[in-house]
N, CA, C and O atoms as a GROMACS GRO file, in nm:
protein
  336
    1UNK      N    1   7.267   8.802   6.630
    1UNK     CA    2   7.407   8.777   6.653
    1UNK      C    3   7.458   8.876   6.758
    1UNK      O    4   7.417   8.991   6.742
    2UNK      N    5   7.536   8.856   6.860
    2UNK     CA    6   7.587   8.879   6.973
    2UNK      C    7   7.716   8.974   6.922
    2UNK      O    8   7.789   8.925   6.837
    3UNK      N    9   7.746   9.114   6.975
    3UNK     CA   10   7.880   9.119   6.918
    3UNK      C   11   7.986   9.099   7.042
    3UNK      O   12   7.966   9.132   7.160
    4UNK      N   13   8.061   9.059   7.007
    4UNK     CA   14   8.179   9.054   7.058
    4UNK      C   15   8.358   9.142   7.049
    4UNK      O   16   8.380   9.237   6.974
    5UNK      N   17   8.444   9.090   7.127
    5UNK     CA   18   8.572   9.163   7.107
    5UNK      C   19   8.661   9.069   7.164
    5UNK      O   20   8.657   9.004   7.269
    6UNK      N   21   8.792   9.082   7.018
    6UNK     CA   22   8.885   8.993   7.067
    6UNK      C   23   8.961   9.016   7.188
    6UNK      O   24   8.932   9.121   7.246
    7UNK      N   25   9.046   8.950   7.236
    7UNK     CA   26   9.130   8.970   7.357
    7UNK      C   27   9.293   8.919   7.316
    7UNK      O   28   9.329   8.863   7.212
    8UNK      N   29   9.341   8.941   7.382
    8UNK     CA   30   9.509   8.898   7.308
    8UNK      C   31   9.575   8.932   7.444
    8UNK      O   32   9.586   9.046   7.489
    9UNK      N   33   9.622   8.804   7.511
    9UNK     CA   34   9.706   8.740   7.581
    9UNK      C   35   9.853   8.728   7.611
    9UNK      O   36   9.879   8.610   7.590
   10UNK      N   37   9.919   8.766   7.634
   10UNK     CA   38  10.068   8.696   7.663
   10UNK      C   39  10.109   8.628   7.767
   10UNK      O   40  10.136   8.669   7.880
   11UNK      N   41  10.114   8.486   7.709
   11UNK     CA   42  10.152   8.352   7.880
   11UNK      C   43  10.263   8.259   7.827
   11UNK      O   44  10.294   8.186   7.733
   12UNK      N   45  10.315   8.322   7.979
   12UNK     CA   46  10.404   8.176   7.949
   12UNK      C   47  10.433   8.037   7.914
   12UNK      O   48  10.359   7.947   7.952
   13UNK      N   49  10.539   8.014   7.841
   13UNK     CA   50  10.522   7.881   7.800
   13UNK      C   51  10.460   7.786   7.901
   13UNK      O   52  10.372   7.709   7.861
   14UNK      N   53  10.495   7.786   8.018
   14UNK     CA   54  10.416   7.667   8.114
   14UNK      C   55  10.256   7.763   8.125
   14UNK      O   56  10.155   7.693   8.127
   15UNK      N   57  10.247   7.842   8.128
   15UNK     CA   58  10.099   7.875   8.120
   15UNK      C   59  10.030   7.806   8.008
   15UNK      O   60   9.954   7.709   8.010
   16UNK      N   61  10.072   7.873   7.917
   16UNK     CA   62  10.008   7.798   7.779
   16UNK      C   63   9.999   7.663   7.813
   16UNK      O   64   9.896   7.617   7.863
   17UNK      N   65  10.083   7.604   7.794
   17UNK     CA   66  10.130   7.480   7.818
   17UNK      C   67   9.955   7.391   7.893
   17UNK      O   68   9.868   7.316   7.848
   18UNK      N   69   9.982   7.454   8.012
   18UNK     CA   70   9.814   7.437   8.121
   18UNK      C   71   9.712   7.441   8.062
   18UNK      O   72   9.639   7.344   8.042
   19UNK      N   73   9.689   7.579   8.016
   19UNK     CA   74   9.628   7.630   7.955
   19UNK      C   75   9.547   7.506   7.846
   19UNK      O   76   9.440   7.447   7.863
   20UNK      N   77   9.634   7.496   7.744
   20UNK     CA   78   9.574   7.344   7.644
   20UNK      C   79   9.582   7.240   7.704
   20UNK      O   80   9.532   7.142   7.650
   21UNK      N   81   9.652   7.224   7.842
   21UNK     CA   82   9.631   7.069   7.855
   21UNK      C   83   9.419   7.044   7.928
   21UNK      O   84   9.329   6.961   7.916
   22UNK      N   85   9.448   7.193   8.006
   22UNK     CA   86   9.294   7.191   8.082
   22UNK      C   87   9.181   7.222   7.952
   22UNK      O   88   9.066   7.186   7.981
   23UNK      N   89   9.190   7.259   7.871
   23UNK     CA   90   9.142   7.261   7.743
   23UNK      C   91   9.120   7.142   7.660
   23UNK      O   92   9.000   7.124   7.639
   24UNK      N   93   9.203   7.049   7.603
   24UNK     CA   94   9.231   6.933   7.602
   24UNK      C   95   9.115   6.781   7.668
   24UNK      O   96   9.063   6.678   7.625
   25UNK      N   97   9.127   6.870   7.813
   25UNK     CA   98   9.093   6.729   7.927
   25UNK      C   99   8.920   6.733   7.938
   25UNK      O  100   8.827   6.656   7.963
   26UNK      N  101   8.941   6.850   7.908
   26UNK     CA  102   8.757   6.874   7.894
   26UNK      C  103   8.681   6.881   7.729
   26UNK      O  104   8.565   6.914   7.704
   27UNK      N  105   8.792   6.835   7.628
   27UNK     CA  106   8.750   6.847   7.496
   27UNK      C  107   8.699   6.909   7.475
   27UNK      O  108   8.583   6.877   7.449
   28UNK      N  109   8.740   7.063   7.468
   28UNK     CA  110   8.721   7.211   7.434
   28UNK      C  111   8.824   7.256   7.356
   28UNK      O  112   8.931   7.196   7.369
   29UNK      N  113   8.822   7.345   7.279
   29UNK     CA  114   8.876   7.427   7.227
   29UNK      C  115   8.988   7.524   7.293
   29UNK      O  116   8.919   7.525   7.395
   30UNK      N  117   9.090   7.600   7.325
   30UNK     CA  118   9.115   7.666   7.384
   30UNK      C  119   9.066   7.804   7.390
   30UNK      O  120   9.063   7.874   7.491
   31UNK      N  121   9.033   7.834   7.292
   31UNK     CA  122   8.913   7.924   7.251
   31UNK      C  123   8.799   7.888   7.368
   31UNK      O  124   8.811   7.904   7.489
   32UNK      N  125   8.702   7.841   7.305
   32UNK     CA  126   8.596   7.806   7.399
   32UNK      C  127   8.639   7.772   7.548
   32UNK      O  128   8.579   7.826   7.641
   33UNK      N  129   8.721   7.702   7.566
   33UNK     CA  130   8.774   7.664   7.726
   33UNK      C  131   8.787   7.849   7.829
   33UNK      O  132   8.716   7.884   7.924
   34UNK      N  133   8.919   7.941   7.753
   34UNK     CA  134   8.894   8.000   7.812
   34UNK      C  135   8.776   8.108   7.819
   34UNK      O  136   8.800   8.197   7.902
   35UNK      N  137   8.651   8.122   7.748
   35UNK     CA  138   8.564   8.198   7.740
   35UNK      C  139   8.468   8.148   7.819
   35UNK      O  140   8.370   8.217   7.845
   36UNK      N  141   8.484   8.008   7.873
   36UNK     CA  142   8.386   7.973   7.984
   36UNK      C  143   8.478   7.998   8.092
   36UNK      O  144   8.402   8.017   8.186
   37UNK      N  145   8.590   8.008   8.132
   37UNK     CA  146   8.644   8.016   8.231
   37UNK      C  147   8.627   8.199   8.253
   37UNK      O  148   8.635   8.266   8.356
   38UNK      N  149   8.606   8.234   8.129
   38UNK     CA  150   8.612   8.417   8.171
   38UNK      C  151   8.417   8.405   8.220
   38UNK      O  152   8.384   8.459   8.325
   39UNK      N  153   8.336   8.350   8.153
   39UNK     CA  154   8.237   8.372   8.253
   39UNK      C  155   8.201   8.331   8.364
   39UNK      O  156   8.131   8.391   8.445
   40UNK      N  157   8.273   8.168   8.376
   40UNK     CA  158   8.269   8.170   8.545
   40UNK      C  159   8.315   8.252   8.616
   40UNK      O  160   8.240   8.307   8.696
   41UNK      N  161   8.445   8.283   8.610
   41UNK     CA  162   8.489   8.399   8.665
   41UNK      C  163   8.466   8.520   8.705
   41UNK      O  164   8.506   8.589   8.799
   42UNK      N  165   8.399   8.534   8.625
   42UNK     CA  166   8.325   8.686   8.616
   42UNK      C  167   8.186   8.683   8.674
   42UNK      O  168   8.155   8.781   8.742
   43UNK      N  169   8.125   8.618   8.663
   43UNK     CA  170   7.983   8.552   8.735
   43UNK      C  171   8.014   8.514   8.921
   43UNK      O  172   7.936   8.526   9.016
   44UNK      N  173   8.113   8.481   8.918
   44UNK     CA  174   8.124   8.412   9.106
   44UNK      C  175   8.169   8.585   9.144
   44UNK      O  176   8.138   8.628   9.255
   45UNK      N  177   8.246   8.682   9.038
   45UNK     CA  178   8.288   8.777   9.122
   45UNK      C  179   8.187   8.881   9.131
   45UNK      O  180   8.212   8.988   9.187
   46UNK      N  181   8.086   8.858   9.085
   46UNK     CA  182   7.983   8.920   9.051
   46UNK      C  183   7.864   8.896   9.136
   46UNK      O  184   7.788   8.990   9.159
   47UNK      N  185   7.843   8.796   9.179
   47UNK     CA  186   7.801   8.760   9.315
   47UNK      C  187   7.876   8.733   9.420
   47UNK      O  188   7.807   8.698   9.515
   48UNK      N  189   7.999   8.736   9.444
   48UNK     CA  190   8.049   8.801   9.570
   48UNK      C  191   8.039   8.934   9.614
   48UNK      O  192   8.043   8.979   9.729
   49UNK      N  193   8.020   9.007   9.473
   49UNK     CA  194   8.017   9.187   9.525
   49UNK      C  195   7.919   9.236   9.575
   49UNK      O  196   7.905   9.329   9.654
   50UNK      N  197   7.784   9.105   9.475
   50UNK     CA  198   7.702   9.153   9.576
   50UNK      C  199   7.664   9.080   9.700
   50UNK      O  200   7.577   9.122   9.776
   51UNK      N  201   7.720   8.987   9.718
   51UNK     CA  202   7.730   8.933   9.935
   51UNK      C  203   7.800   9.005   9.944
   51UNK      O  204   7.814   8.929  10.040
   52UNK      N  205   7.897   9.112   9.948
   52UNK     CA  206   7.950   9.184  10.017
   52UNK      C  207   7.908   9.293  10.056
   52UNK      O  208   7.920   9.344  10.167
   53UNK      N  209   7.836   9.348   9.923
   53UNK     CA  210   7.784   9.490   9.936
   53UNK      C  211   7.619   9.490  10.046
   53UNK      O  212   7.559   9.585  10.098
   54UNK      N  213   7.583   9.306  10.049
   54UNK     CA  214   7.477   9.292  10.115
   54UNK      C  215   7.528   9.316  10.274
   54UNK      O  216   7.460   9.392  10.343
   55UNK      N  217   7.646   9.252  10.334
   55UNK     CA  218   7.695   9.292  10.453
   55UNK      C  219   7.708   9.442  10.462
   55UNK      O  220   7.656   9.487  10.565
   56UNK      N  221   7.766   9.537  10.379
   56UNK     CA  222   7.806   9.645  10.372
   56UNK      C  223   7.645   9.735  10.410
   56UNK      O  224   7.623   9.814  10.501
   57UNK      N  225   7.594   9.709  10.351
   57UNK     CA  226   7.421   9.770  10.346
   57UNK      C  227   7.358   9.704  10.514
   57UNK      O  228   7.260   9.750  10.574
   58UNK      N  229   7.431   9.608  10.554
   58UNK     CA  230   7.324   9.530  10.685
   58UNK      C  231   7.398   9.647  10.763
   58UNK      O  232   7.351   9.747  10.817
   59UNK      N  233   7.548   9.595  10.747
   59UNK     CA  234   7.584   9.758  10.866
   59UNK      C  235   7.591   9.850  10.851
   59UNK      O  236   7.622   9.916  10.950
   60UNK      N  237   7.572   9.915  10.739
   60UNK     CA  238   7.526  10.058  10.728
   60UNK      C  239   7.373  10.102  10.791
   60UNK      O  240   7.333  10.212  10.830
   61UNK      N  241   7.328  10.016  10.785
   61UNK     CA  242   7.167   9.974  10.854
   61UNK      C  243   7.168   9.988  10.993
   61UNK      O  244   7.103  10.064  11.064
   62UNK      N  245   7.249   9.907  11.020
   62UNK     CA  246   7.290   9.858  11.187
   62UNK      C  247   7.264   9.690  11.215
   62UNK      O  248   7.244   9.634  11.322
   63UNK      N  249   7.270   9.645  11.108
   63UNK     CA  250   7.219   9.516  11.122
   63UNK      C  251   7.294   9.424  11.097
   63UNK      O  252   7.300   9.351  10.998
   64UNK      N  253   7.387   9.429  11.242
   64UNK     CA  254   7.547   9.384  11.258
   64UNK      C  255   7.575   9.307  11.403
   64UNK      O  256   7.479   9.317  11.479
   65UNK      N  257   7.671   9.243  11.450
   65UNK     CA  258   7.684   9.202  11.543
   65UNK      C  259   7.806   9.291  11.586
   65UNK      O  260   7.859   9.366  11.504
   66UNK      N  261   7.858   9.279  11.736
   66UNK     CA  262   7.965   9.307  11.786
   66UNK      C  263   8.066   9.150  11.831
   66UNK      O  264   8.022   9.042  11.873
   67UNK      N  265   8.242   9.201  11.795
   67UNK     CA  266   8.292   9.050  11.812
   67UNK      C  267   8.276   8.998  11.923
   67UNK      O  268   8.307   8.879  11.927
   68UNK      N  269   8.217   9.070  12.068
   68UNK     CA  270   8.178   9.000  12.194
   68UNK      C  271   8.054   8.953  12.188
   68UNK      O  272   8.024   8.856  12.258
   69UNK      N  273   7.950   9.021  12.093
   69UNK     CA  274   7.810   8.943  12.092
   69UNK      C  275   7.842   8.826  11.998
   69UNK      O  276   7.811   8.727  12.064
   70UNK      N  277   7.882   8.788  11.894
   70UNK     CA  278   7.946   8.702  11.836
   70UNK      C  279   8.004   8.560  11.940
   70UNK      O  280   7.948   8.450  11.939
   71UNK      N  281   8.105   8.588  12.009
   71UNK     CA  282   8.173   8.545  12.119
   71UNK      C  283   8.085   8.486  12.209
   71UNK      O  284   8.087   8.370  12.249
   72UNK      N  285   8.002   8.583  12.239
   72UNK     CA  286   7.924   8.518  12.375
   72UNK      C  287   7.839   8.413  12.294
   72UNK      O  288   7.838   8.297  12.337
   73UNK      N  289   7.764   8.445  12.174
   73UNK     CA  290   7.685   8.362  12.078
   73UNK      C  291   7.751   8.204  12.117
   73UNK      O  292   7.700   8.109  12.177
   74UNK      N  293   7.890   8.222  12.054
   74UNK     CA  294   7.927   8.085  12.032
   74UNK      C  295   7.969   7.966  12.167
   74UNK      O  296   7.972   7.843  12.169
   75UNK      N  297   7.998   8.067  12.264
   75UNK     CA  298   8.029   8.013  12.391
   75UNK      C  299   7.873   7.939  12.465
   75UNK      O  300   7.856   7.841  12.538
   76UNK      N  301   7.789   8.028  12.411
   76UNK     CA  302   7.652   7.926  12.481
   76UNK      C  303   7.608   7.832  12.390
   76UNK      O  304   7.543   7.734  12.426
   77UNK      N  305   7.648   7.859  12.237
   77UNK     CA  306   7.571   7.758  12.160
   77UNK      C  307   7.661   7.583  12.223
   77UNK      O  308   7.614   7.470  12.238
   78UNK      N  309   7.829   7.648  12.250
   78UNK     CA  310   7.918   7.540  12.284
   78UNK      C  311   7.879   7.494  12.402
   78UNK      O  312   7.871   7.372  12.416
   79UNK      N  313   7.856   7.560  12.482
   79UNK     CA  314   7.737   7.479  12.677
   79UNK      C  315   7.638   7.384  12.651
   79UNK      O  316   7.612   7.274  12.700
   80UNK      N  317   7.566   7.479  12.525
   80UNK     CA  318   7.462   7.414  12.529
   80UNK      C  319   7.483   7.269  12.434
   80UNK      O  320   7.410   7.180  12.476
   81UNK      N  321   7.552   7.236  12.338
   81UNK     CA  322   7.629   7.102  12.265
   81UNK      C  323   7.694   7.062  12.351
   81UNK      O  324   7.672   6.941  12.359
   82UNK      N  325   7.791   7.104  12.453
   82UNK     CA  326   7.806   6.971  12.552
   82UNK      C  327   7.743   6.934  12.674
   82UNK      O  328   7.779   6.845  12.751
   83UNK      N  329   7.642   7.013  12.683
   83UNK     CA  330   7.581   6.949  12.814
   83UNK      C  331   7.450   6.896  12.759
   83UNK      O  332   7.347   6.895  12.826
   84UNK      N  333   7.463   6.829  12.570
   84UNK     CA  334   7.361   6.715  12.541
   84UNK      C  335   7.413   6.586  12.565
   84UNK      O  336   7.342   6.487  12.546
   0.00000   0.00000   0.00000
């Protein structure tokens, strides 16, 4: 058995309100509804930190572009798509 810890909330009536109707629409619990919404949540921000911290580490590296090498990048990829 997993332990856990409660959480305790205060939302507004139109929150709530949402809250059970998106609960409701997916025939969940509001219970269960928001405890998958706290691990999606927590899971996408959890791999954004690390794509970020992966950019953060490329240029700490040096393994980065400049916004004119960038620039020039896109200006030839664009020559080269219209003069197919």
């Amino acid at each position: 058995m997993t332990e856990g810890a409660s959480l305790t909330l205060e939302l507004d009536t139109a929150s709530l309100a949402s809250l059970k109707a998106a609960a409701a629409w997916r025939d969940m619990t509001v219970d269960a509804y928001v405890k998958s919404v706290v691990e999606t949540a927590t899971q996408m921000d959890i791999q954004l930190a690390a794509f970020v911290q992966e950019g953060i580490d490329d240029i700490d590296a040096g393994r980065s572009y400049t916004q004119e090498q960038v620039e020039s990048w896109f200006e030839a990829r664009h020559r080269d798509i219209a003069a197919e």
